[in-house]
C-alpha positions in Angstrom: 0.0 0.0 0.0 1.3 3.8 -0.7 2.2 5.5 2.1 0.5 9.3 2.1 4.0 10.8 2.3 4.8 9.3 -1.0 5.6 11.4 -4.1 4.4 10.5 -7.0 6.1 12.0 -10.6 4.0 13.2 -12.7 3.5 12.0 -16.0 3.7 14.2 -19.3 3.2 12.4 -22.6 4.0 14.7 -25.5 7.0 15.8 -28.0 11.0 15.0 -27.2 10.9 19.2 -27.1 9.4 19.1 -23.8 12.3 17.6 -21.5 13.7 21.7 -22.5 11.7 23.1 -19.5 13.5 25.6 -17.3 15.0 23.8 -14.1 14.4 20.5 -15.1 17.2 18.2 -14.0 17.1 15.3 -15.8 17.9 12.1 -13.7 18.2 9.3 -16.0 16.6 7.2 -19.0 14.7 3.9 -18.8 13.6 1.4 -21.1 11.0 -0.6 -19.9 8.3 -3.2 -21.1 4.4 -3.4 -19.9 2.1 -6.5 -20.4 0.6 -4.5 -23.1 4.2 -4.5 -25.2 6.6 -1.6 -25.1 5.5 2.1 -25.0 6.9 4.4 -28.1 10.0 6.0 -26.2 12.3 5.3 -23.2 10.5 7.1 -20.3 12.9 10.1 -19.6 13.1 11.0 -15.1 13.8 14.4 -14.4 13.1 16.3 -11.4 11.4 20.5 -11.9 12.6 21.8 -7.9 11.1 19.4 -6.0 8.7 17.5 -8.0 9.5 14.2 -9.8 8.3 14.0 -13.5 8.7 11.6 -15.6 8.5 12.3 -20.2 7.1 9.6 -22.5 7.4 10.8 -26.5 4.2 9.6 -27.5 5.4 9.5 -31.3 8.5 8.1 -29.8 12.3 9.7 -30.8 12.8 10.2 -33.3 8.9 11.3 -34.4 8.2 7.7 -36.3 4.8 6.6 -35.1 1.4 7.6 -36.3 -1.4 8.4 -34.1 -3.3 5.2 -35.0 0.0 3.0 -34.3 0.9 4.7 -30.8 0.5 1.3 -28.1 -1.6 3.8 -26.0 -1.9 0.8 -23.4 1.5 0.3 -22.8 2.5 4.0 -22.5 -0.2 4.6 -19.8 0.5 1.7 -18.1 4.6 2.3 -18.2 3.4 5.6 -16.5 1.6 4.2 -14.1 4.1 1.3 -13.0 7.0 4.0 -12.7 4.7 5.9 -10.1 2.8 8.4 -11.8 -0.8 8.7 -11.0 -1.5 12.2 -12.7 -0.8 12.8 -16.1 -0.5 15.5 -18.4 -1.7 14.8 -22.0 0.0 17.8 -24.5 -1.3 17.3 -27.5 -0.9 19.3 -31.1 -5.0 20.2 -31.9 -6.5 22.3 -34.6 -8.6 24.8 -34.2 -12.6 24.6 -34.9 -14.1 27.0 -32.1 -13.7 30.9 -32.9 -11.8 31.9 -30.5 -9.5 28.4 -30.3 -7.0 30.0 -33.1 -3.2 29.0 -33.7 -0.9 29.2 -31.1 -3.5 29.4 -28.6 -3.7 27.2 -25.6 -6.7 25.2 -24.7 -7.0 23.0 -21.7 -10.8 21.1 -22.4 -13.5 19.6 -21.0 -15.0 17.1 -22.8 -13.9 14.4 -25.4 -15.8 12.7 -28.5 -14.2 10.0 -30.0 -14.4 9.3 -34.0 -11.4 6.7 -33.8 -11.6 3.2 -34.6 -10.0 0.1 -34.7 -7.6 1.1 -32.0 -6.9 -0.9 -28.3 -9.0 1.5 -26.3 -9.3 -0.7 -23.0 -6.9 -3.1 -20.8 -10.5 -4.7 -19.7 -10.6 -7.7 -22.3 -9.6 -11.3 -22.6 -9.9 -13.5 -19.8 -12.1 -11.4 -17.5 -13.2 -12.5 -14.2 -16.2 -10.3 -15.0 -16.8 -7.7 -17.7 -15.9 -3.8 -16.5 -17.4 -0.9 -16.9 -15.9 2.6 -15.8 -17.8 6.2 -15.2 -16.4 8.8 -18.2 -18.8 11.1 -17.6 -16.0 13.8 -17.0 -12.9 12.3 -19.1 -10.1 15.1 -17.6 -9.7 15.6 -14.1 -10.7 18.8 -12.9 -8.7 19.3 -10.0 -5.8 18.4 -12.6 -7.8 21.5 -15.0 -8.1 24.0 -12.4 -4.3 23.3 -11.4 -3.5 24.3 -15.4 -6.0 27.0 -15.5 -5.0 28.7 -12.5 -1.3 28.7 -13.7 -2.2 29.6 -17.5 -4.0 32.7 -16.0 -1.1 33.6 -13.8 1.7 33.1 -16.1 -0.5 35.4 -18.7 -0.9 32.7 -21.5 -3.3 33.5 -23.6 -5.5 30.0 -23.2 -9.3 28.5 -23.5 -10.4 26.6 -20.0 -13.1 25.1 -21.7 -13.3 22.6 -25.1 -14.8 19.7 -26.6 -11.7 17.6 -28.1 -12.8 15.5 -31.2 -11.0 12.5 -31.7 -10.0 11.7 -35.1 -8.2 8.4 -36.9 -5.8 10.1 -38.6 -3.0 10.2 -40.0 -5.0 12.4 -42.7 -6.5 15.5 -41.8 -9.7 15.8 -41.8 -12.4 17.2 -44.7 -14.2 20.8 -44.5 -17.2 18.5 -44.4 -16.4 16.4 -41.3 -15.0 19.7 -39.7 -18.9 20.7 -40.2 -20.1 17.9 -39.0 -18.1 17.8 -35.8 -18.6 21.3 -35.0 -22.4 20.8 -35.3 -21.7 17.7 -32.8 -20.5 20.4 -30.6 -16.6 19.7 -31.3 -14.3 23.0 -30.7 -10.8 21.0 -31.4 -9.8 18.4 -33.5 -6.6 16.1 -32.8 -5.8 12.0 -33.4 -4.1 11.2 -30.1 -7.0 12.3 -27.3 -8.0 8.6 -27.6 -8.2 6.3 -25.9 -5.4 8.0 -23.8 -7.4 9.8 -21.7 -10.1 6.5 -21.3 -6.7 4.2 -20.2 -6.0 6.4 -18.0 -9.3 6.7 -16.6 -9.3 2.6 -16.6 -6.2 2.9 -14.4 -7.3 5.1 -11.7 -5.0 8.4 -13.1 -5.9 11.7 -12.9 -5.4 12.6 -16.2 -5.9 16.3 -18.2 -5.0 17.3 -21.9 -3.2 20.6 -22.4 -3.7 21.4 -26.2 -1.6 24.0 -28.5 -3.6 24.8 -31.6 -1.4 24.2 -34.5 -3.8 25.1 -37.1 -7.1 26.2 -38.3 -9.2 23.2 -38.5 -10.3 22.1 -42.6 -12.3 25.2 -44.0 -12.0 27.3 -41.1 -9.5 29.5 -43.2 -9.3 30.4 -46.4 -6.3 27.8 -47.7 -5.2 24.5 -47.3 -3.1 23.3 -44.0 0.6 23.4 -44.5 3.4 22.0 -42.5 4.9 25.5 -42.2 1.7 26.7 -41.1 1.8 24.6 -38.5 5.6 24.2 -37.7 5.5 28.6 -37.1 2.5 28.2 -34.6 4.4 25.5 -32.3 7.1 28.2 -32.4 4.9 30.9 -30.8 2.4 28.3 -28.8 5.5 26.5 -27.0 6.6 29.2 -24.8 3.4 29.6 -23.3 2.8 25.5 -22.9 6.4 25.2 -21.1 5.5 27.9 -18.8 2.2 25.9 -18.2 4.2 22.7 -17.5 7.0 24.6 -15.2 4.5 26.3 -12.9 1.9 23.3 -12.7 4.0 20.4 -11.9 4.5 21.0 -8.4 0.6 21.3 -7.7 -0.6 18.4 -9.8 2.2 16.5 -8.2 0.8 17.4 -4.4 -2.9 16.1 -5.6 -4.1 13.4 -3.9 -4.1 10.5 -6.1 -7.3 9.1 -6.9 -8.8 5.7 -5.6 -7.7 2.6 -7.4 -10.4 0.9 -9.7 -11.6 -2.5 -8.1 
C-alpha cells in the first residue's frame, strides 16, 4: 500500500521538445516493457525543484509513429508502473471554435471520439467479469483548475473550456467532417485524445490534456493546412505550454491520487 507521504512523478506524454523546460534536471533514461508491449520511447526521469516528472514521447524519438499505431496501453500503463498517477496529455490540436486560433492554448472539457480500430481498454480477454468505468467527466478537474490557475497567472493566452474530437488520422480531416463535428459540438480536433485519456481513466490516473492549436481546423481558413503553417505556430504556442508545465507540476504533483479501480 502507498504510504501518504509518497511522491508521486508526474506523467507528461508529448513531444521529445518538452524535456527543454527551465529547471528541469534530468535524472536518467529507462527502457522498460508493460504486459501490453513496449511504450513508443524510453521514459525520460527528471526532477522540476522538488517534483518528480517523468517524459514519455508519444510518437516516440525520433517522431516515427502515427497516431493510429501509438501502443496507448503500454505508455499509460509504463506511466503508471514508474509511479505516476496524474498525467498531463500535451497534445498538437486544430482549431474549430472561434476563439481556439493557432498558437492558442486550450485545456478542455469534454472528449468525443471518431477513432476506430484502436486498443482502447486493458478490460478484455480473460475477464473474471466484464468492466465498466464512469467517463462522464474524461479530464480531471482538479488536474484542469491546477492548469488553468497557472495559464491565467503566467498570462498565457488560453481557453479553459473545449470539446476535443478524436479523429483516426494520419489524414487531416475534410471541411465536411470539420462541419459535421462542430455541429456535434466539437471545438478541437486532434488524433491522439483517444483512448489515452479512457486508459487512463481505466487505471485510476488523474489525467488532463493541455492542447496548443497548430492550425485552423479544414475550411476554417481560407487555404489548405501546411506544414509551415503549423511548424510557425508551435514556435509561438510552446513558450506559453512550457510555462504551463513549469509552474503546474508542483501542484498536480501534491494532488491526492485518486482511488484505485476495483
Amino acid at each position: 500500500m502507498t504510504s501518504p507521504e509518497t511522491v508521486h512523478p508526474v506523467g507528461i506524454i508529448g513531444g521529445t521538445g518538452l524535456t527543454t523546460l527551465s529547471g528541469l534536471e534530468i535524472t536518467g533514461e529507462k527502457e522498460v516493457g508493460t504486459p501490453w508491449g513496449t511504450p513508443s520511447a524510453p521514459l525520460v526521469e527528471g526532477r522540476l525543484g522538488d517534483q518528480p516528472v517523468i517524459f514519455l514521447s508519444r510518437h516516440g524519438n525520433p517522431r516515427r509513429i502515427s497516431p493510429h499505431q501509438v501502443n496507448y496501453r503500454a505508455n499509460l500503463r509504463a506511466l503508471y508502473d514508474a509511479g505516476a498517477r496524474t498525467v498531463i496529455g500535451v497534445n498538437a490540436v486544430g482549431g474549430i471554435h472561434k476563439d481556439m486560433g493557432p498558437a492558442q492554448v486550450v485545456i478542455p472539457d469534454q472528449i468525443i471520439d471518431y477513432t476506430w480500430g484502436r486498443a482502447s481498454t486493458f478490460f478484455e480477454g480473460d475477464l473474471a467479469s466484464v468492466t465498466h468505468i464512469d467517463f462522464t467527466w474524461p479530464y480531471d478537474e482538479r488536474a484542469r483548475q491546477v492548469l488553468i490557475d497557472v495559464a491565467g497567472a503566467e498570462e498565457v493566452p488560453f481557453s479553459g473550456f473545449g470539446v476535443y474530437g478524436a479523429t483516426q488520422g494520419p489524414r487531416l480531416e475534410t471541411a465536411a467532417e470539420i462541419i459535421r463535428m462542430e455541429r456535434d459540438g466539437c471545438d478541437l480536433v486532434g488524433m491522439t485524445g483517444m483512448p489515452e485519456a479512457v486508459l487512463a481513466a481505466e487505471l485510476g490516473m488523474r489525467y488532463v490534456c493541455l492542447g496548443l492549436v497548430v492550425n485552423w481546423a479544414a475550411g476554417k481558413s481560407d487555404h489548405i493546412i501546411t506544414m509551415a503553417e503549423i511548424e510557425e505556430a508551435i514556435e509561438r504556442g510552446m513558450s506559453g505550454v512550457r510555462r504551463i508545465l513549469e509552474s503546474s507540476v508542483a501542484g498536480l504533483g501534491a494532488l491526492t491520487p485518486l482511488p484505485q479501480p476495483s
